[in-house]
C-alpha positions in Angstrom: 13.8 53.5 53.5 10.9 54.4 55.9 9.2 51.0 55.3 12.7 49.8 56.5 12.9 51.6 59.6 9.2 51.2 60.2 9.9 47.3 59.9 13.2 47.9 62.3 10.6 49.0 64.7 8.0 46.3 64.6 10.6 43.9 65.5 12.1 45.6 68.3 8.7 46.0 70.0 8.1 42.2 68.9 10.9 41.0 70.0 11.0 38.3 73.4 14.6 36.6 73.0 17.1 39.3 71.9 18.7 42.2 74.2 17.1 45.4 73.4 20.0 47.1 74.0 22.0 45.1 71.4 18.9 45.3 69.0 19.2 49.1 69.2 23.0 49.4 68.6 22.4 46.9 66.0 20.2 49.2 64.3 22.5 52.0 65.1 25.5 50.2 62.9 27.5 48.7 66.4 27.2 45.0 65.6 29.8 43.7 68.0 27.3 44.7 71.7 26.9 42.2 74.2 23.6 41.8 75.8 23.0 44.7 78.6 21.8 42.1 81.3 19.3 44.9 82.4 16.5 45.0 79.8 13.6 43.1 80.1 14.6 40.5 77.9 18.0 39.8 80.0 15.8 39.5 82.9 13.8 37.4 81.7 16.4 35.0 80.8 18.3 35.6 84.0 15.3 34.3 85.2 14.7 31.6 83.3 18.1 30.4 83.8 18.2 30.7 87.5 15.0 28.4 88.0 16.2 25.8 85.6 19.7 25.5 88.0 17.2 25.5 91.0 15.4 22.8 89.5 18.4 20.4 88.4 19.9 21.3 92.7 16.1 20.2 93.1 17.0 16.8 91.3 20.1 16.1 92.6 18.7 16.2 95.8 16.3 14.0 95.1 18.4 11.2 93.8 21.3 11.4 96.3 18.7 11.1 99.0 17.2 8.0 97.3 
């Protein structure tokens, strides 16, 4: 049981794609969370996501004005 909740612990402090929030209430038993959109790994995504659509306005832009 430790070795299990010492493992539980490695992978939350490991983790770079899951919501930490959802990780923990995962843990916790509550397996139906949605991500928080405030941890560092929502952010991180947010951003992510937000250059990627400024990058395809980037190409769009570049082909209509071809």
């Amino acid at each position: 049981m430790a070795a299990e909740r010492l493992g539980g612990r490695i992978r939350y402090v490991n983790n770079t794609d899951e919501c930490r929030s959802r990780l923990l209430l995962n843990y916790f038993g509550q397996t139906d969370a949605a991500d928080c959109g405030v941890c560092d790994i929502c952010l991180a995504k947010r951003k992510s996501a937000a250059k990627e659509a400024e990058k395809m306005a980037e190409q769009k832009s570049v082909i209509i004005e071809k």
